[in-house]
TIGU-589623 format. One record per residue (C-alpha): residue in one letter; residue number from 1; x, y, z. Coordinates in steps of 0.5 Angstrom, whole numbers, plus 500, padded with zeros to 3 digits. Layout:
! residues N
+------+-----+-----+-----+-----+
| code | pos |   u |   v |   w |
+------+-----+-----+-----+-----+
|    A | NUM |   X |   Y |   Z |
...
+------+-----+-----+-----+-----+
***
This chain:
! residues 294
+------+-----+-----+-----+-----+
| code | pos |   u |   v |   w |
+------+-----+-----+-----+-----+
|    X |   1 | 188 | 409 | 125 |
|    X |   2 | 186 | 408 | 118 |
|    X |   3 | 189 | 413 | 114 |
|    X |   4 | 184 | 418 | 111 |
|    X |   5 | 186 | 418 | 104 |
|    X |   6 | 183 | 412 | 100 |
|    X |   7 | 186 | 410 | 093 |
|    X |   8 | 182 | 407 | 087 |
|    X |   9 | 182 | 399 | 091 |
|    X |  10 | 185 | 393 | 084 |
|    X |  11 | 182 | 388 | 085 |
|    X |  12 | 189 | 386 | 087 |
|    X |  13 | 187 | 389 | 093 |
|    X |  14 | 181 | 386 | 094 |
|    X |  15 | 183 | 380 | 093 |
|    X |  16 | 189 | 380 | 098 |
|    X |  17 | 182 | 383 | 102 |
|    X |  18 | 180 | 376 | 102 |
|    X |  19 | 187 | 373 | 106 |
|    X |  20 | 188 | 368 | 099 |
|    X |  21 | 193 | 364 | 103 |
|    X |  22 | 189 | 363 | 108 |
|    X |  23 | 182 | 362 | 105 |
|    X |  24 | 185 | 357 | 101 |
|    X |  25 | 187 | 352 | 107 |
|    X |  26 | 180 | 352 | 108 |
|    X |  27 | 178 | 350 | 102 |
|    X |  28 | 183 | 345 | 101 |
|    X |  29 | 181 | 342 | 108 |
|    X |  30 | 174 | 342 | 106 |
|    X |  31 | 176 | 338 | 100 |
|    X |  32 | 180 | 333 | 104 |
|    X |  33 | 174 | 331 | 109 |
|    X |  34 | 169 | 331 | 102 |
|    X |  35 | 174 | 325 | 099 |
|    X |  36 | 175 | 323 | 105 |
|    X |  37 | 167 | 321 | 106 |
|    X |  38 | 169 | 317 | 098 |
|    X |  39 | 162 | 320 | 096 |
|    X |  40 | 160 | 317 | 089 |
|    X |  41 | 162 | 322 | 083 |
|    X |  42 | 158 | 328 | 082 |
|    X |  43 | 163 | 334 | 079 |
|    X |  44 | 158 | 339 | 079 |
|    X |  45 | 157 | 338 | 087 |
|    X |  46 | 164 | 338 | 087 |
|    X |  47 | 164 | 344 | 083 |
|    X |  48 | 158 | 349 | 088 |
|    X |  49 | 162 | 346 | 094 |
|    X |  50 | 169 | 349 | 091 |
|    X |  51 | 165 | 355 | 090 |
|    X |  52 | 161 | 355 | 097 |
|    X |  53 | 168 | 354 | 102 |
|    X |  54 | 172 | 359 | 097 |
|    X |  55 | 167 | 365 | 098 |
|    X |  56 | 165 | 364 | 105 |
|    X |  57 | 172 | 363 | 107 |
|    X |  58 | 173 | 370 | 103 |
|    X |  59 | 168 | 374 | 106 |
|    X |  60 | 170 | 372 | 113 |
|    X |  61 | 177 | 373 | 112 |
|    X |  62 | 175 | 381 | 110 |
|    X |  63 | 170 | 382 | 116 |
|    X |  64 | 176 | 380 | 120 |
|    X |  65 | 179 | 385 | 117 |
|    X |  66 | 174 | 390 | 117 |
|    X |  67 | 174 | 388 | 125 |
|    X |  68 | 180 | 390 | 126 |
|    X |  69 | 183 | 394 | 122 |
|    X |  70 | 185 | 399 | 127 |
|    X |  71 | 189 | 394 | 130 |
|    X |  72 | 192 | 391 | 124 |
|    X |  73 | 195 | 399 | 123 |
|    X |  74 | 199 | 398 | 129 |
|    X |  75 | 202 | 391 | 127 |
|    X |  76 | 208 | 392 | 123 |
|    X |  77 | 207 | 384 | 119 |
|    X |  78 | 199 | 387 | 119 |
|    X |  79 | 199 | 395 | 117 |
|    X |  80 | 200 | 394 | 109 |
|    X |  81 | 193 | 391 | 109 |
|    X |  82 | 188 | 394 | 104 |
|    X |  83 | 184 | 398 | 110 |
|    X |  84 | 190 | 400 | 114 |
|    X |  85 | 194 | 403 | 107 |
|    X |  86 | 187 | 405 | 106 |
|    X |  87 | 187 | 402 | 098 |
|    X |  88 | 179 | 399 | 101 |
|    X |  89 | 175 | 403 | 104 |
|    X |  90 | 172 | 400 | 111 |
|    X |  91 | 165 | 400 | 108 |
|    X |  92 | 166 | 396 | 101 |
|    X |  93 | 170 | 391 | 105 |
|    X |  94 | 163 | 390 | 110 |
|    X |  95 | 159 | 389 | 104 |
|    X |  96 | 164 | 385 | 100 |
|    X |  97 | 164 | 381 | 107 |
|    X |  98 | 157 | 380 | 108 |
|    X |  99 | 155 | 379 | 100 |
|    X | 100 | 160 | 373 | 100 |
|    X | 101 | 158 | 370 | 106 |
|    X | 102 | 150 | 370 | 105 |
|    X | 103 | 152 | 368 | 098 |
|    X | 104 | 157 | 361 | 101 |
|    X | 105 | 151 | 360 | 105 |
|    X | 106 | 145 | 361 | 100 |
|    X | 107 | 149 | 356 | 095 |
|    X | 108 | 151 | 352 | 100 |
|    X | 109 | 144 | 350 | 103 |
|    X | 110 | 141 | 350 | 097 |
|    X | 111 | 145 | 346 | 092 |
|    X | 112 | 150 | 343 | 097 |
|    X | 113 | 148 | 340 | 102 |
|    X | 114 | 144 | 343 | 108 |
|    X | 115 | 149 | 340 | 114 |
|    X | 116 | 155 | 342 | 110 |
|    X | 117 | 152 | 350 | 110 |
|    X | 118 | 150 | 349 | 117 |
|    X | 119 | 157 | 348 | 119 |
|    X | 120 | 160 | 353 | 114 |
|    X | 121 | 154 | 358 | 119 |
|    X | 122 | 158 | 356 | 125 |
|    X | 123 | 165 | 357 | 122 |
|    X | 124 | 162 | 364 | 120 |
|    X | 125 | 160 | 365 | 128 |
|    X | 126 | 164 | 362 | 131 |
|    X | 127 | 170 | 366 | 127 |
|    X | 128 | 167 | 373 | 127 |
|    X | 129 | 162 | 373 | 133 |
|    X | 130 | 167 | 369 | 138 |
|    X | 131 | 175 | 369 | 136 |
|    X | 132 | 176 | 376 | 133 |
|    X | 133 | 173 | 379 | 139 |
|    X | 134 | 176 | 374 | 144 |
|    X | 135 | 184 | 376 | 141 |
|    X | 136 | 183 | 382 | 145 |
|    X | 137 | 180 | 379 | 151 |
|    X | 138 | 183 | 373 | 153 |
|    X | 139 | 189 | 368 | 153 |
|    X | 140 | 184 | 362 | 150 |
|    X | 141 | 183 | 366 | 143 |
|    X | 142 | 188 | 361 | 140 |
|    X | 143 | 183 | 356 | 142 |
|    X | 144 | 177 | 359 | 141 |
|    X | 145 | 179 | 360 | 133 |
|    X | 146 | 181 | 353 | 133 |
|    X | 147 | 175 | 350 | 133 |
|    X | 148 | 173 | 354 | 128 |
|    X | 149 | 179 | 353 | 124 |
|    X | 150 | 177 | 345 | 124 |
|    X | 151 | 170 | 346 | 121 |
|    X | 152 | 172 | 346 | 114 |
|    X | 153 | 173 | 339 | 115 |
|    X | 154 | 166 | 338 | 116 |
|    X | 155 | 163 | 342 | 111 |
|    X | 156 | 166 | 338 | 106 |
|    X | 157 | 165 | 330 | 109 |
|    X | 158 | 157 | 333 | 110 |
|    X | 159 | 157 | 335 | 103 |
|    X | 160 | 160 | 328 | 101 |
|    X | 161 | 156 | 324 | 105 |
|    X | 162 | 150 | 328 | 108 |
|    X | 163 | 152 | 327 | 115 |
|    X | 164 | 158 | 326 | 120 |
|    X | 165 | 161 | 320 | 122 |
|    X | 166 | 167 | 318 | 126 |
|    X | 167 | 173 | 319 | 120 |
|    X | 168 | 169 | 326 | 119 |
|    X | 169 | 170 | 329 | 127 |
|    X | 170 | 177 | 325 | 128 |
|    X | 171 | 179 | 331 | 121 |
|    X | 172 | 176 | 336 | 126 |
|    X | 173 | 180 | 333 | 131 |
|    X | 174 | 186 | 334 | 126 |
|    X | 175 | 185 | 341 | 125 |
|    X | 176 | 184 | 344 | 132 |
|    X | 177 | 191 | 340 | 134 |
|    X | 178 | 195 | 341 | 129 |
|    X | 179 | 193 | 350 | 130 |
|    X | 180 | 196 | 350 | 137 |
|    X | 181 | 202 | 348 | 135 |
|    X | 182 | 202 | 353 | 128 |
|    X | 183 | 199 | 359 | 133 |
|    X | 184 | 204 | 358 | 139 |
|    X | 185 | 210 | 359 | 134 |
|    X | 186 | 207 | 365 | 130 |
|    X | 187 | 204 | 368 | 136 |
|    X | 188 | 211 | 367 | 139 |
|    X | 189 | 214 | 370 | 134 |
|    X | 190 | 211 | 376 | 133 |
|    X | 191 | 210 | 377 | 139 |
|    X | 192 | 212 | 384 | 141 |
|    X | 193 | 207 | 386 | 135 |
|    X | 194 | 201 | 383 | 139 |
|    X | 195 | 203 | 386 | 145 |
|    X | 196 | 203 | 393 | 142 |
|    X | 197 | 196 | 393 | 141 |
|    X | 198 | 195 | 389 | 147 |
|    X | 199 | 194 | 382 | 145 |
|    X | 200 | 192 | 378 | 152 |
|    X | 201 | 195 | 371 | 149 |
|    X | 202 | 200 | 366 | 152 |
|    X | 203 | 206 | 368 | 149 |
|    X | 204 | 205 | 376 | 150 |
|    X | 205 | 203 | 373 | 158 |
|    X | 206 | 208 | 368 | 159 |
|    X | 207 | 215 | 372 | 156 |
|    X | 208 | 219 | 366 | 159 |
|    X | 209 | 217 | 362 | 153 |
|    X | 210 | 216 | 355 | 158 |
|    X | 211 | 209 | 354 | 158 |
|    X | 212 | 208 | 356 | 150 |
|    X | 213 | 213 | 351 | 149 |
|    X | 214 | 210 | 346 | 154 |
|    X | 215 | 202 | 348 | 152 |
|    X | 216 | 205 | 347 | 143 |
|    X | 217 | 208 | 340 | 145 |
|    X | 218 | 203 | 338 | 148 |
|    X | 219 | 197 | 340 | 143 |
|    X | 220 | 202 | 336 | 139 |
|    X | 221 | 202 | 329 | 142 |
|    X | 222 | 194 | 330 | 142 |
|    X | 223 | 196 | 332 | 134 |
|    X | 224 | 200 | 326 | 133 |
|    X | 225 | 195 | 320 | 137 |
|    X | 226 | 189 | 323 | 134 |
|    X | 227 | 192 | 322 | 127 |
|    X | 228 | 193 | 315 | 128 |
|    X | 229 | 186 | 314 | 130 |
|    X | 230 | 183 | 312 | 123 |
|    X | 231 | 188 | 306 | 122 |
|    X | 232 | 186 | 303 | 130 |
|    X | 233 | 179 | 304 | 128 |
|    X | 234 | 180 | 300 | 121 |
|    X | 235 | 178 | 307 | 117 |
|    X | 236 | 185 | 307 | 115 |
|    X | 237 | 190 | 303 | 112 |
|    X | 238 | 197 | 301 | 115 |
|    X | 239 | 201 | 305 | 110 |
|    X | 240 | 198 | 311 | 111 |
|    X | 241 | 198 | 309 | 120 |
|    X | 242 | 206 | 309 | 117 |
|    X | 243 | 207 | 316 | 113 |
|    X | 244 | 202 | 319 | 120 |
|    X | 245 | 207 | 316 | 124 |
|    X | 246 | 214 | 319 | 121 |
|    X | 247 | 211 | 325 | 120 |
|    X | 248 | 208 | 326 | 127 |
|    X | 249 | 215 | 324 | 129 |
|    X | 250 | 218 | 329 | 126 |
|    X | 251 | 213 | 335 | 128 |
|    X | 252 | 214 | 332 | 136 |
|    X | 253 | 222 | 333 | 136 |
|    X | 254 | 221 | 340 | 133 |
|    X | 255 | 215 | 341 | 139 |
|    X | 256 | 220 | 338 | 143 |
|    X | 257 | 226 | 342 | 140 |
|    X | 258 | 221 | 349 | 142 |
|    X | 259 | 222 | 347 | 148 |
|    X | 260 | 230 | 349 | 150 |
|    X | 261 | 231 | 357 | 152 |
|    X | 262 | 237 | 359 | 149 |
|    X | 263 | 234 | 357 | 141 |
|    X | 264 | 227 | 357 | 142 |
|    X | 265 | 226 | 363 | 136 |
|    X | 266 | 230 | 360 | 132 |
|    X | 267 | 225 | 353 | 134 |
|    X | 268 | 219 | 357 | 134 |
|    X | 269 | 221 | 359 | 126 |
|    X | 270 | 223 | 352 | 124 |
|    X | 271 | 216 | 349 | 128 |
|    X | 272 | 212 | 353 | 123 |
|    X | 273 | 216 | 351 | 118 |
|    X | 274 | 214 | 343 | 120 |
|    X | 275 | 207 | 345 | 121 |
|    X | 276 | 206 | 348 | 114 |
|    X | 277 | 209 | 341 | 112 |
|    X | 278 | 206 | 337 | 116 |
|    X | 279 | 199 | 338 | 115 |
|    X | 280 | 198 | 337 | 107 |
|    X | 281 | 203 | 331 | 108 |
|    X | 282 | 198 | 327 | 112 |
|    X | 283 | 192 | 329 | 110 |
|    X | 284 | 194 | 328 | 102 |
|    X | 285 | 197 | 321 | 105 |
|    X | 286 | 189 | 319 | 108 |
|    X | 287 | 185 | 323 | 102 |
|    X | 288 | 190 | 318 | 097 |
|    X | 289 | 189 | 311 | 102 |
|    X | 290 | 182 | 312 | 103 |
|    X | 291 | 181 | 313 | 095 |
|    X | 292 | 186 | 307 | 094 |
|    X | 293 | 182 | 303 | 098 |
|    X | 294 | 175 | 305 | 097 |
+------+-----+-----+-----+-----+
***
């Protein structure tokens, strides 16, 4: 239950409303996909889409909050959040919500670019309307944010080229696998908090871990074999096939690591750690190969 009293909110408070870390992540991938496309200079473009993805990625986190602030009062590693402690009143975080993603949108389609605002349209959908209520209803919740979780890439590969060609899907591709195994080990980590509030994903089912582990390992080989696709396709250079390859290794022996019973929270808490490497460390190689080799 959301206390009753409510505090004058900082904007500290605000700001931890819009998830910053989170966000960020999906304003640094929407970056990635619009390097990636090599679009020609234009800074204030650049500068309305960092606007753009940053308030859209605010506005979602904070309706996330709003939707499940109840929730998130009964998780330990989600109760000091501003609407459970009471610090955001639920009102001003629907508003703060909505303002910041009608206003993405508007700025988006109107001095970005039409496709790169219809893709950040469907990250909000698919993020509020079909991942939120899906953490409470069923075992593919980790899935069906993926997919949302991977649009970034494409809102800034349309905002730098005006469509999406196929450099710009495998990024997607990139993102949806590389959630898996990220979730599986937070998931699996917390996951008597998530069975408190009746959480119905795997790692709540499945309280031996094997098929955790299994599903984690093998959304990580689809990770590692994606990842290589630009170079096989002749959009990449062998020296970033090079530093995929070795990354992908390294993320594979601790997917594979996962697996073993006796230390699997531990591996869980080192797969994440790996993941949170892994991601800027390739993506950062294919933005740097493809600007060098441009």
């Amino acid at each position: 239950m959301t206390p009753d009293r409510t505090e004058t909110a900082r904007f500290g408070d605000y700001l931890e409303l819009t998830k910053p870390r989170l966000s960020l992540l999906s304003v640094l991938t929407a970056m990635v996909g619009y390097f990636s496309a090599r679009p020609p200079s234009n800074p204030p473009k650049l500068i309305l889409l960092l606007i753009g993805t940053s308030l859209a990625a605010g506005g979602v986190a904070a309706l996330n909050q709003w939707m499940e602030h109840e929730t998130d009062a009964l998780m330990k590693r989600t109760a000091d959040r501003p609407i459970p402690t009471g610090k955001v009143p639920t009102g001003s975080a629907f508003v703060l919500g909505w303002l910041m993603c009608i206003g993405a949108l508007f700025l988006l389609f109107a001095k970005v670019d039409r496709f790169a605002a219809a893709f950040t349209l469907a990250t909000i959908v698919s993020y509020l309307g079909w991942y939120t209520p899906a953490k409470s209803r069923s075992m593919w919740s980790t899935e069906i944010g993926a997919v949302a979780g991977a649009f970034p890439p494409l809102i800034g590969w349309c905002a730098g080229e005006g469509r999406v060609t196929a450099l710009g899907w495998i990024l997607f591709g990139v993102l949806f696998f590389w959630q898996i195994p990220h979730f599986m080990a937070v998931a699996w980590t917390y996951r008597r908090e998530y069975s408190v509030v009746h959480f119905p994903m795997l790692p709540v089912r499945d309280e031996s871990g094997r098929w955790v582990a299994a599903w984690a390992l093998v959304n990580t080989v689809a990770l590692v074999v994606v990842s290589l696709l630009p170079v096989t396709m002749g959009l990449a250079s062998r020296a970033y096939g090079l530093a995929a390859a070795a990354c992908g290794a390294w993320f594979l022996w601790r997917a594979v690591m996962f697996l073993k019973p006796e230390s699997r929270d531990t591996a869980a808490r080192r797969l994440f750690l790996a993941s949170i490497t892994y991601l800027p460390l390739v993506l950062g190689a294919l933005v740097a190969d493809r600007l060098v080799h441009s």
